[in-house]
N, C-alpha and C positions, 0 to 999 in steps of 0.2 A: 806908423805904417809898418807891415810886417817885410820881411824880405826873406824872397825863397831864392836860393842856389838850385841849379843845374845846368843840363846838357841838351840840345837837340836829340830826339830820336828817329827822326826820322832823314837825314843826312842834309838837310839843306845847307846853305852857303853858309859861312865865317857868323862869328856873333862876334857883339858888342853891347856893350851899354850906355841904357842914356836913362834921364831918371822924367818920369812918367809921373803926371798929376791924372789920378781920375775922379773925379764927385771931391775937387775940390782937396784932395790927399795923395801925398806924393809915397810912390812906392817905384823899389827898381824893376825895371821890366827886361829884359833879356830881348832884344831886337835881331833879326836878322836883313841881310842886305843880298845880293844877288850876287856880288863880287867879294871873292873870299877876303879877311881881311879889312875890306875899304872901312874907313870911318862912318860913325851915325849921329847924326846933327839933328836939333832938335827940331829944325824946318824939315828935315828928310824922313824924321824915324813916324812911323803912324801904324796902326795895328788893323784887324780887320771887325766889323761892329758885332759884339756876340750876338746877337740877333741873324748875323748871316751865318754862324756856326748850329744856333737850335735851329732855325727852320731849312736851312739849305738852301735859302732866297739868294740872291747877290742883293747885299746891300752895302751901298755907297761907304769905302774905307775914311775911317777919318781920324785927322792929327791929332794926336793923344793930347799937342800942347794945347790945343785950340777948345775943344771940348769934354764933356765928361761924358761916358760909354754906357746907358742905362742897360739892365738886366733884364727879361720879362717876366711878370712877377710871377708866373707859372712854375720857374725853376725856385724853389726854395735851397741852397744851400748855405752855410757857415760861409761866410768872407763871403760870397759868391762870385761876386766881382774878380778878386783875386783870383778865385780858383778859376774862371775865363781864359782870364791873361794868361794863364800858367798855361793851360793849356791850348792858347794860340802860340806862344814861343817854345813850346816841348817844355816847359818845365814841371817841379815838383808840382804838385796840390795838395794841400794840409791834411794831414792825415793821409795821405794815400801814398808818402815816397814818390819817388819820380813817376809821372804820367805824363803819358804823350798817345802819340801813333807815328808807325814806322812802315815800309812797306816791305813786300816777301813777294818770294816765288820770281819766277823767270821773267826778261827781260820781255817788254813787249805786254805780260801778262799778270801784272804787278799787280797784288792786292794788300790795299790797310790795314793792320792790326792795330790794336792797341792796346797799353800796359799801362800795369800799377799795380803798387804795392796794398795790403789791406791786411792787416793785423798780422804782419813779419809774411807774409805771403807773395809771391810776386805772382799777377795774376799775366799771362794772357789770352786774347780773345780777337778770333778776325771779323772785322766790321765788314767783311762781304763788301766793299766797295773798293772803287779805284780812284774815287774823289777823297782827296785830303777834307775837304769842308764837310761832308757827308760821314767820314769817318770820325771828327772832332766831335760834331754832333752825337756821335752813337756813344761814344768816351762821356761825354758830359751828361748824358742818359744812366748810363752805367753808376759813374760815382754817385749819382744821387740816388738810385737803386741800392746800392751800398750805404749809404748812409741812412736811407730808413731802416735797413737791416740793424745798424749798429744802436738807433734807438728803441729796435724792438719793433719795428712793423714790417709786414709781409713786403715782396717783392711785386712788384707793381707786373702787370701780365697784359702780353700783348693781345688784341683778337686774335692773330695770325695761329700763335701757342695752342687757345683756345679752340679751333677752328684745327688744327693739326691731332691735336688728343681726342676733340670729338669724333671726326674720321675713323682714327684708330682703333678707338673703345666702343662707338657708338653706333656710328653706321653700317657697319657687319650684320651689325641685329635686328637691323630694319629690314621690310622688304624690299626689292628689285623695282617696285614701281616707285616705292615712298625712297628711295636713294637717289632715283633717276631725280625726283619731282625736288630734293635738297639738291640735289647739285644744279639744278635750273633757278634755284636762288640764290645759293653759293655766290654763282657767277654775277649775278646783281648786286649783293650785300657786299662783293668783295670791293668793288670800286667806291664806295662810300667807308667802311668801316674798316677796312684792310692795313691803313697805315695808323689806325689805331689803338691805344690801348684800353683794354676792358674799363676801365673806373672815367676812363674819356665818354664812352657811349651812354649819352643821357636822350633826355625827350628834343630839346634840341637838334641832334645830330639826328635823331628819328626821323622827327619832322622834316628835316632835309633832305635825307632821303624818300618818302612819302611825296613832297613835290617833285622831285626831281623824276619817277618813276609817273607819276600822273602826268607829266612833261611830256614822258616819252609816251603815251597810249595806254600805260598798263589799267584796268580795271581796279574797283575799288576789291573784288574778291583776291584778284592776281597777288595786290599788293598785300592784304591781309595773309595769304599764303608764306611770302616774303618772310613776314615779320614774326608767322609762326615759326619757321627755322630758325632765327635769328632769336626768338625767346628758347629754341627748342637748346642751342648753345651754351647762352647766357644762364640758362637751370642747371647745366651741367657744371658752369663755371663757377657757380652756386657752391653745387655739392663740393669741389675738390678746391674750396676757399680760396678763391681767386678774386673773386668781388665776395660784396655781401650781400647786395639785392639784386633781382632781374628786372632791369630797364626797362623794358619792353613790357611788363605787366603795368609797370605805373604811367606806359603813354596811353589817352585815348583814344580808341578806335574806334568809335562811333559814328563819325563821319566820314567812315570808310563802309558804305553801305552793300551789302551781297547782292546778288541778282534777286529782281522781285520773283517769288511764283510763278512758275506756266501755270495757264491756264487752259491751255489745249496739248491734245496727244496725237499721237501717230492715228489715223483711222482704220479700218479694217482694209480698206482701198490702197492705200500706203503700204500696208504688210502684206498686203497681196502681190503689188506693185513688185515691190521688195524680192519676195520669195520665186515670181514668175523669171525675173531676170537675175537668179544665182546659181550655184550650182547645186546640185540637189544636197549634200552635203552643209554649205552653208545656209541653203532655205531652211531647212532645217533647226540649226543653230538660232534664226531669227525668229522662226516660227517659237521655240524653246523660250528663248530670252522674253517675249512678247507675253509667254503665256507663265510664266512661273515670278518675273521679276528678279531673278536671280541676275548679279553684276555680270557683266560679259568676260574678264578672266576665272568667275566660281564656273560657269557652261563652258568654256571651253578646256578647262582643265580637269573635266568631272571624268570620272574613270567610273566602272560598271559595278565598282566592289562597296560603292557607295549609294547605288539604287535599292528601294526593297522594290518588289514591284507587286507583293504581296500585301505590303503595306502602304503601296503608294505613295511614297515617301522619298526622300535625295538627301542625303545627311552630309556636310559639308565640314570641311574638317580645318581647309586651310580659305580662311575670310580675308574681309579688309580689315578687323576688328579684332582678328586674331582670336574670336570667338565662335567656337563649333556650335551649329545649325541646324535645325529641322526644317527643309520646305516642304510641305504637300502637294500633293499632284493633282491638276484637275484631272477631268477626261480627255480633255483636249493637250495638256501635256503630257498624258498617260499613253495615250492614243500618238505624239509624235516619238518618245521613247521607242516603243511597242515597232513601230514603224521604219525605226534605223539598224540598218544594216551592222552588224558585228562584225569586225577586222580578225583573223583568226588566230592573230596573235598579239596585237596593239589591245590596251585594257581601257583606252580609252572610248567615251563614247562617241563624241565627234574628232573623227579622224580625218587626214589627209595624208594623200599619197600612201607609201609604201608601211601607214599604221601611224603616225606620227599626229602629235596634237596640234591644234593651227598656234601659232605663236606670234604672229603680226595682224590678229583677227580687225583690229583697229583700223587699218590701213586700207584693211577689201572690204570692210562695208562701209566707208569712204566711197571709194571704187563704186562699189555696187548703188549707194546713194545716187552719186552722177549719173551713172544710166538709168537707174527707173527713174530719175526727175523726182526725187524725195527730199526734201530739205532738213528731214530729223535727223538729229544724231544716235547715235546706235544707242547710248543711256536713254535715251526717250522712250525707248522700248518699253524701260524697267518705270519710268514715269503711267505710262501707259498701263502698267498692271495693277499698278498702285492704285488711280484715279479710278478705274473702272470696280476693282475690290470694294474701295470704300462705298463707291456708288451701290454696290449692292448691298451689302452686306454694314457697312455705316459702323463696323469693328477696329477703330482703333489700335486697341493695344494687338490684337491677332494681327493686323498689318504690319505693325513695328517686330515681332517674334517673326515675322515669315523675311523681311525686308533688312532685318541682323542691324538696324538701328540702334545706337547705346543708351539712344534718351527718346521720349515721345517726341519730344521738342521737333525731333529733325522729320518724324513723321506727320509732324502737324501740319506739316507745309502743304499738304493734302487735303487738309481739314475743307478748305476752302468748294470740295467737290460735295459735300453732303449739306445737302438744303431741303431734307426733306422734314427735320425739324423748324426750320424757318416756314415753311409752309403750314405747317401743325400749327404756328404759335399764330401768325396771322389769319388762321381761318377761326382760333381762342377770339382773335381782336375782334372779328368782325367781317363775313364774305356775306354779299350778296345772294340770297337764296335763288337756285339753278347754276349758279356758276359754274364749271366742272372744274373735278378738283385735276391739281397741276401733276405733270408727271416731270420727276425728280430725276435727268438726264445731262449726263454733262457733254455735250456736244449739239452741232446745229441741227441735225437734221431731227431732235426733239424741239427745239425752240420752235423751227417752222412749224411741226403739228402744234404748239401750243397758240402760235398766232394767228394759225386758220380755221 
């Protein structure tokens, strides 16, 4: 058995010695007692169980004579054992020179550090706690972070790190909406993954999170939102070799299903609705949004220097996509341009007040929804221009280029309005001669003409 010399560092009572069996192997252990001086007998001396120093749990103290003190086999280091005990009595730990923890600063406001030597260096570092036990822990963390160093492997990286540098470097560059919409995950990822470290976060720990958020009400979209910031991290943690792979790609999400399809939109009754009880300024706005499909912050932040009105045209600069856009104009959004008042110094188009652009647009057509008794959401709008284009026009890709989609994929979602080729293929199969043929309308007040 090896035996280490030292000193308490952190000033508790008198020491003494008593000689300590663990797994069967006697080593001396360096004991303390409450009363300076007093003697330490082999019925009195007991230590406390490493298991209550890695996790922070209380677990039941027990007499060093009586039993042997297992390690979880999680911590891998040299002697392991040994290095515990060393550092429950403040002693040396092999290879590290004396390690312990001590505390600092003013009475009342005492916080733990703790030291150690590591290659002729004396290192210290404050464990930010006022728990001895919690402090040990962060000590026994530490050396084994030090010791993958010394065999050549990286330093082991907390989420918290992770999650601090992407902040820093990352989030600056995002937009205002996409920053608000991370830190509404943040806040959810942090109580699951927060006291972890990055090479911890596997499918497991996903998974847990994944119920636990279905637990509480969130959607299967909500939660796949979640876990995009959370891979959006872990890529980053990627690139600046923190891990080596992202978690988060290799869990499946499949049975995290999106919202199905609408199949119905705002009617023209609805946007009449709408526009009767706004203010002229915002009817406006709705009648725009209804009639171009453009998102509701491209319309309300669109300034005059980006219309042609020669060319009928609205050219957009700052997206969701971060890709500059062409939309075209019909007559009817030509005709509500054409129609709005110019501020004579505000460059925006839809203005309020004193020239100012609306900046809470979200919130009053909320508002204005409850009073006309309209159950859509203002995106419904942009739904709305969508279903009706394709209905006429049955153009695809022209809808994804007006719509600033990245892939058809997300414009397909539409796809489901065009039936005028299913009607072509079925009258191929076989119709009844006189039948009339069907008209291709995506709303009821066709279906009724078609069943009478």
């Amino acid at each position: 058995s090896s035996r280490m010399a030292g000193s308490g560092l952190d000033g508790d009572g008198g020491t003494g010695r008593a000689a300590a069996r663990v797994d069967g192997r006697a080593s001396d252990l360096e004991t303390y007692s409450d009363t300076a001086n007093s003697p330490v007998t082999p019925e009195t001396s007991c230590i406390t169980d490493p298991r209550e120093v890695l996790s922070g749990r209380p677990v039941q103290r027990l007499n060093v004579w009586q039993r042997s003190v297992p390690l979880p086999p999680t911590i891998r280091l040299r002697d392991s054992r040994s290095m515990l005990c060393s550092i429950l009595a403040g002693r040396s730990a092999r290879g590290f020179g004396v390690a312990g923890v001590y505390k600092r600063g003013r009475k009342g406001a005492e916080t733990y550090w703790i030291r150690f030597q590591w290659h002729g260096r004396e290192i210290r570092k404050s464990a930010r706690t006022s728990s001895k036990t919690v402090a040990q822990q962060y000590l026994a963390q530490v050396l084994e972070e030090h010791r993958r160093l010394d065999r050549g492997g990286r330093p082991r990286r907390s989420y918290q790190e992770a999650l601090e540098r992407f902040c820093v470097e990352v989030m600056p560059t995002l937009k205002a909406a996409t920053q608000r919409r991370y830190g509404t995950s943040f806040r959810q990822l942090d109580a699951v993954f927060g006291p972890l470290l990055l090479d911890e976060i596997n499918k497991t720990r996903i998974s847990e999170f994944v119920t636990t958020r279905r637990r509480g009400g969130a959607t299967g979209a909500t939660i796949r939102r979640d876990l995009a910031t959370l891979s959006g991290v872990c890529s980053c943690a990627v690139a600046w070799d923190y891990i080596d792979s992202n978690p988060v790609k290799a869990f499946d999400k499949h049975h995290l299903k999106e919202a199905p399809p609408r199949t119905s939109y705002p009617s023209d009754a609805d946007v009449r609705r709408l526009v009767e009880r706004a203010s002229p300024m915002v009817g406006r706005i709705v009648l725009f949004l209804a009639q171009t499909g453009m998102r509701q912050e491209e319309a309300v932040s669109l300034e005059w220097s980006q219309v042609s009105i020669p060319r009928r045209e609205v050219r957009l600069v700052k997206t969701k996509t971060s890709a500059p856009r062409v939309v075209p104009l019909s007559d009817e959004a030509l005709g509500t341009l054409l129609g709005t008042p110019r501020h004579p110094t505000s460059t925006y188009v839809f203005w309020n007040g004193p020239g100012r652009r609306y900046t809470s647009f979200s919130s009053q057509y909320r508002n204005l929804a409850v009073r006309a008794g309209v159950e859509w959401r203002c995106h419904d709008l942009r739904h709305r221009f969508a279903s009706e284009f394709l209905q006429r026009t049955a153009d695809l890709p022209a809808l994804q280029a007006i719509l600033g989609h990245r892939t058809v994929t997300m414009t397909m979602r539409y796809a489901h309005m065009i039936t005028a080729h299913l009607h072509e293929a079925m009258a191929k199969y076989g119709t009844k001669p006189g039948t009339p043929k069907a008209v291709s309308e995506g709303n009821d007040e066709a279906d009724d003409r078609l069943s009478a």
